[in-house]
N, C-alpha and C positions, 0 to 999 in steps of 0.2 A: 117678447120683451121689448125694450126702448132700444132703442137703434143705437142711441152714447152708450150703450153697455158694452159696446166692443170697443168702445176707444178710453184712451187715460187721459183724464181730464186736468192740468195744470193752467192755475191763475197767473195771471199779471204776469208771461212771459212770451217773448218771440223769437221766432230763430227765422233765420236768414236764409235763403231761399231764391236759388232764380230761376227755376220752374214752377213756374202756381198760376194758378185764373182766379178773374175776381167775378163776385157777383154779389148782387144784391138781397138778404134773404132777412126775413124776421125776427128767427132766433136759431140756436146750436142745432136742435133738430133739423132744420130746414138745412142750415149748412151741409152738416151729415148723409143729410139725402142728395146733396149735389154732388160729396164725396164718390158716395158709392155708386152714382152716375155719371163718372168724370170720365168722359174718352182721350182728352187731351194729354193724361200722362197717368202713368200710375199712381193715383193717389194714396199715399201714405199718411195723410195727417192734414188736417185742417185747423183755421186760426181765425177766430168769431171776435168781431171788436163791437164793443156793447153802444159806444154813443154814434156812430156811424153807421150802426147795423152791417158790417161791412163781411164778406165771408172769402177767406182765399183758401182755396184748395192746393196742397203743396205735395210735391215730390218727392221730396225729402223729410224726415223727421230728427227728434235731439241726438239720438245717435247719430246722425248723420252729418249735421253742419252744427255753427256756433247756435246757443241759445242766451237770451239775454233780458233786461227785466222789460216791463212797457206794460203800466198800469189798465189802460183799457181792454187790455188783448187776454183771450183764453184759447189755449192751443189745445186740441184733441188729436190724441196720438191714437192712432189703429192698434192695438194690442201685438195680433198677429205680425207688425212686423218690427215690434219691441222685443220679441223672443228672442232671445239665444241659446233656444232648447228645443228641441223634438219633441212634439207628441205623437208613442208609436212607430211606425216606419219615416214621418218627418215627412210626408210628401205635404203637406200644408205648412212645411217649414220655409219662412221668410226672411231668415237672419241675413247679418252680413260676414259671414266666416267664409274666403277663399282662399283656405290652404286647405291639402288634404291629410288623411291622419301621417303622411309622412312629413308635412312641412313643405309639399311641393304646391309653389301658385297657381290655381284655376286658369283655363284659357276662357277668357271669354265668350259665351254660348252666340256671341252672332259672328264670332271670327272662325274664323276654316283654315288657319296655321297653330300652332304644326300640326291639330290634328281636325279632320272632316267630320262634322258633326251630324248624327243621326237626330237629334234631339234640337231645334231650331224656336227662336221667340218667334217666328212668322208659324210654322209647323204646330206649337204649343204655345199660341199666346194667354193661355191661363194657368201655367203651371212657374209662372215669377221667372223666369228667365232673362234676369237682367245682370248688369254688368258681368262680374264673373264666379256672380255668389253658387255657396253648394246647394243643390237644389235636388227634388228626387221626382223627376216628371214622369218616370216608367214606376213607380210605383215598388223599388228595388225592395225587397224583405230585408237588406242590409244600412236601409237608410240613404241619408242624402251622398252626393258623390258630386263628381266635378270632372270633365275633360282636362286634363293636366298639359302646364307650359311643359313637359318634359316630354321631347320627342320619342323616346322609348317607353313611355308610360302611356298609352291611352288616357286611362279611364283611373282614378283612386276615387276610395269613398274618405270621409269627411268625420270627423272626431266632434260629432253635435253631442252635448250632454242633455235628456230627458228632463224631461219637465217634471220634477216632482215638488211640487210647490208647498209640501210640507217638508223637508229639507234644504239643504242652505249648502252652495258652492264655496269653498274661499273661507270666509269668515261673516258671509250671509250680506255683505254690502248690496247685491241685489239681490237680496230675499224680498218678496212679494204673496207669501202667503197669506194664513190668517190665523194660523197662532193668535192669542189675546190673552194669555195666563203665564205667569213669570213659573219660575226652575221648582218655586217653592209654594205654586197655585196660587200665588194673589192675582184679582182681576188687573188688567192693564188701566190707567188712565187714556182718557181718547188724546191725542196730540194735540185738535184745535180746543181744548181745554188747558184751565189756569188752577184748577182748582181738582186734587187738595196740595197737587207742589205749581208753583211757578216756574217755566223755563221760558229758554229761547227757541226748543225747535218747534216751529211752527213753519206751515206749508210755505207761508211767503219766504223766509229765509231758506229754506231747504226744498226749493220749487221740485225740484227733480228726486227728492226722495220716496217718493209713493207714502209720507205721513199721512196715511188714510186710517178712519176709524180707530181703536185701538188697538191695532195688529203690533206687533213685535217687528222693530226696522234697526238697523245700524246707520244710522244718519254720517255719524263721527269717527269709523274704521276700528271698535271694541273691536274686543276680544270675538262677539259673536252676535246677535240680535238680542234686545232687551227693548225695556220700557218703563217710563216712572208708572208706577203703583195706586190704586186705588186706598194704600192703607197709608195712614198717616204718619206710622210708625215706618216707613220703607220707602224712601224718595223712587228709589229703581231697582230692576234685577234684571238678568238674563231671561232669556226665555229657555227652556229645552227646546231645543232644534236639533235632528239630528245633521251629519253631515250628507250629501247625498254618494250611493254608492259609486256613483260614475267620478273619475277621478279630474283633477283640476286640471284646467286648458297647462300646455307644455310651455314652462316659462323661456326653453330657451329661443321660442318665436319672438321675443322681444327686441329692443330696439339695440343695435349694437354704439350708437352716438348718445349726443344727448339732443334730447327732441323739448320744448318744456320745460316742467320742473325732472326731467329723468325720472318720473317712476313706473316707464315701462324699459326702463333701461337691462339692458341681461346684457354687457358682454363681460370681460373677464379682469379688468384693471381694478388691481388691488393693492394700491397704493394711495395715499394721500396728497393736498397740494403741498405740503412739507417736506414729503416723500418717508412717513412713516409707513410701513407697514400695515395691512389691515389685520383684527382677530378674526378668527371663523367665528361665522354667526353661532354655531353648533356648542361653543364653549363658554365658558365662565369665566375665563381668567384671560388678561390679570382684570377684565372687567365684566361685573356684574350686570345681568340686562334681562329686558323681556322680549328682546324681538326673537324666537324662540321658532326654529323653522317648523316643526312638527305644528304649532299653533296657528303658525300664518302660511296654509299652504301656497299661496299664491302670491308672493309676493319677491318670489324670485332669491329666497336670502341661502344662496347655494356658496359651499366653500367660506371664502373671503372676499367673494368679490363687492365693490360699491353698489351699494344700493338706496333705494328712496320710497324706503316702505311708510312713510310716515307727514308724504305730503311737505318734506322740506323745500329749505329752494331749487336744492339740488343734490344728487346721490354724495352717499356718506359713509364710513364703517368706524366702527371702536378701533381703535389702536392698540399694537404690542408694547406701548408705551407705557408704561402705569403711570406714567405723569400726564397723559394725555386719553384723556377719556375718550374722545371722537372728534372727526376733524371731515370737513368737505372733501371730496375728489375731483381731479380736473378730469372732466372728462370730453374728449373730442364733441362740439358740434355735427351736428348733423348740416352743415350748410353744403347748402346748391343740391342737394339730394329731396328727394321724394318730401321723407321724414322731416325733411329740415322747415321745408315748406311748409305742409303740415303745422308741423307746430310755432310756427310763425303765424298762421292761418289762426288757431286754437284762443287766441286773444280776443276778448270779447269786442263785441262792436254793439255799440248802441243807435238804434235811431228813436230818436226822443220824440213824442209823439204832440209834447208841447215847444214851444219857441223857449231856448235855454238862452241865459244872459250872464255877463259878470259885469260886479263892479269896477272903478277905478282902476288898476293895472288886473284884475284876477285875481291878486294872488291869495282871497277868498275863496276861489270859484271851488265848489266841488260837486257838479253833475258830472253826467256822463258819458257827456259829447264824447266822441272817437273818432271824429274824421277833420281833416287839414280843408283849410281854406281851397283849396284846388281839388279836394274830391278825396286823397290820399288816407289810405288804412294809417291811424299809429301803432308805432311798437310799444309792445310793452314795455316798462320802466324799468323791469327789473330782468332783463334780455338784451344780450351785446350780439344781436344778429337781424337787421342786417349792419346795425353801425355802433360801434363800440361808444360807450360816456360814460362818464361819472357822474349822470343828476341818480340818482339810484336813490331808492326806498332809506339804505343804509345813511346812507351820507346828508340824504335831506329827511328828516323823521319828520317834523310839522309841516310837512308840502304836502302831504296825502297822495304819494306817488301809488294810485294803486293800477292795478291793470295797466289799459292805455290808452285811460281817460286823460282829458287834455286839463293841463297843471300850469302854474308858473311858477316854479320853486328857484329864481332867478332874479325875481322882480323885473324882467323883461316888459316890451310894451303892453303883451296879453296875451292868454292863456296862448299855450306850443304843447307840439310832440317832436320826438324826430318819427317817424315813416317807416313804413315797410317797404317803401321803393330804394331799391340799393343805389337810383342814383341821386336821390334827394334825403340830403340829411335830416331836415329838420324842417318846421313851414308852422305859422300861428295856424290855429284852429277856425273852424266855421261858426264863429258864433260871434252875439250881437252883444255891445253894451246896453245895460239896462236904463231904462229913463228913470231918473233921478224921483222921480214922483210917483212911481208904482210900487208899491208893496213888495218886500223880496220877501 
């Protein structure tokens, strides 16, 4: 078969990256073959730009660091280590899952505290032995496992779910099978089609959703995987998918602060910033609702505690209020921690691959520069970490504060951010006014 058959092929995107090599090749195949001959680092993924001819072979892939848009560029993800599922005993399993089914963190396979490792990347440099993912180099009938940070624990194995690619985790967000028939056997419409309904999910928009062919995807977080319809009478339907037997990753792995928009948020505050009360997710009253825990295995909706099953700005619950239907939670920062970082880190970044410009003060401007005059990451706009404001999304609606793209919703001299450097507030952007006589 073609050698791209093992890798997922997404347009018009880049992710960030500071291990890769470059070279110069003719087209995707060729890249691919310098992939899979890459001694320099583990290749994960490669990134082919069409008017350059340009090829970098990278270390990293979208799960791993930020990804972001850049018209010339096609990124090829390795399959194998987009998995986060087992096929069989899992010893060709490349995920990145380092806890084991108890919830204790993997030791790193090239560290020898606390415990001394028979299993070594110098001893098995083909069996993935890197940072401190679960891996299964002996070949265990129990699947993958991991040397555990827990001094009195050797050795745990690792709670990987099977691949079964005609069943759906969750509510099938990554489902990647090939289903193509809705609940009630109408054919699927293909996605890069317009015709016989018009939408908007199409590949460019939903780069990272696998809208390939007309397979059944959940782009938008349904009930389950569907598709619009080949019949004219039926915009879309669900697909039958079953659930897979293997049961959903353990939500209370999650983030105990708030990381983000909190929707890997699990710890227990159930309260609101009013300080109402939350209802359990589990009841009906005194308000009516569909976030329905049986329906959404994974998304954490245990008890009453806040949650952010729904992509808000940040975790939320219905209230025991009947006058009050649902309200934000304040929920602890994650700052100066791990997590905090992290998702300080999770803000897109652009490097624009043409010369971006504004006019007169900016306060036009809307690409999607992301870095300060001096080199400096921006925060994002609607994030008081690392430095608290008021220009927020909320309070300026026609600035277009979106991500932490650089704005001027101040009329200042020209387009700013504030920074992710805790000791620089704020700093203009890197970018050029336009010459008055070029075409914008």
């Amino acid at each position: 078969g073609n050698i791209l058959d093992d890798y997922l092929r997404t347009d018009g995107v880049w992710i960030l990256t500071r291990n890769k090599q470059f070279y110069k090749t003719n087209n995707e195949k060729e890249c691919a073959e310098k992939c899979e001959a890459e001694r320099n680092l583990t290749c994960r993924a490669f990134l082919f730009t069409r008017k350059k001819l340009q090829c970098l072979t990278l270390a990293e892939n979208a799960k791993m660091t930020v990804m972001f848009a850049s018209t010339d560029a096609v990124l090829y993800e390795k399959r194998i280590y987009l998995l986060q599922c087992k096929r069989g005993i899992g010893k060709d399993y490349r995920g990145t899952e380092a806890r084991t089914q108890r919830g204790i963190p993997c030791q790193k396979w090239a560290e020898k505290i606390p415990h001394k490792p028979n299993y070594t990347p110098e001893r098995h440099p083909n069996a993935g032995l890197e940072e401190n993912y679960c891996r299964n180099p002996d070949g265990d009938e129990n699947g993958p496992w991991c040397y555990t940070t827990d001094p009195a624990i050797r050795y745990d194995y690792c709670d990987i779910p099977e691949c079964e690619e005609q069943c759906m985790q969750c509510n099938g967000e990554d489902y990647h099978g090939e289903v193509s028939r809705t609940e009630s056997g109408l054919e699927c419409q293909r996605w890069d089609a317009q015709e016989p309904h018009m939408h908007g999910f199409t590949l460019k928009h939903y780069p990272e959703k696998d809208l390939k062919k007309n397979y059944c995807r959940n782009p938008d977080g349904e009930l389950r995987p569907w598709c619009f319809t080949t019949s004219l009478n039926k915009r879309w339907e669900y697909c039958n998918i079953p659930r897979c037997p293997t049961r959903p990753p353990v939500s209370g792995l999650g983030s105990q602060c708030l990381s983000g928009k909190g929707e890997d948020y699990r710890g227990r505050i159930a309260v609101t910033e009013s300080g109402n009360a939350c209802q359990h997710w589990n009841t009906q009253s005194p308000h009516k609702h569909g976030w329905i825990p049986d329906r959404y295995p994974c998304k954490g909706l245990e008890e009453n505690y806040c949650r952010n099953p729904d992509g808000e700005k940040k975790p939320w619950c219905y209230t025991i209020n009947s006058s009050v239907r649902w309200e934000y939670c304040k929920i602890p920062p994650c700052d100066g921690t791990e997590q905090g970082i992290a998702g300080m880190n999770n803000v897109p970044i652009d490097v624009p691959l043409t010369d971006e410009c504004y006019r007169g003060k900016g306060q036009s401007y809307r690409g999607t520069t992301s870095i300060t005059a001096s080199g400096k990451k921006c925060q994002a706009w609607n994030s008081m970490f690392p430095h608290r404001h008021e220009k927020t999304p909320d309070r300026f609606p026609d600035a277009d504060l979106r991500d932490n793209y650089c704005r001027n919703p101040d009329g200042d001299h020209s387009p700013w951010c504030f920074t992710t450097d805790p000791s620089t507030t704020w700093e203009y952007c890197n970018l050029k006014r336009c010459d008055d006589h070029t075409q914008e």
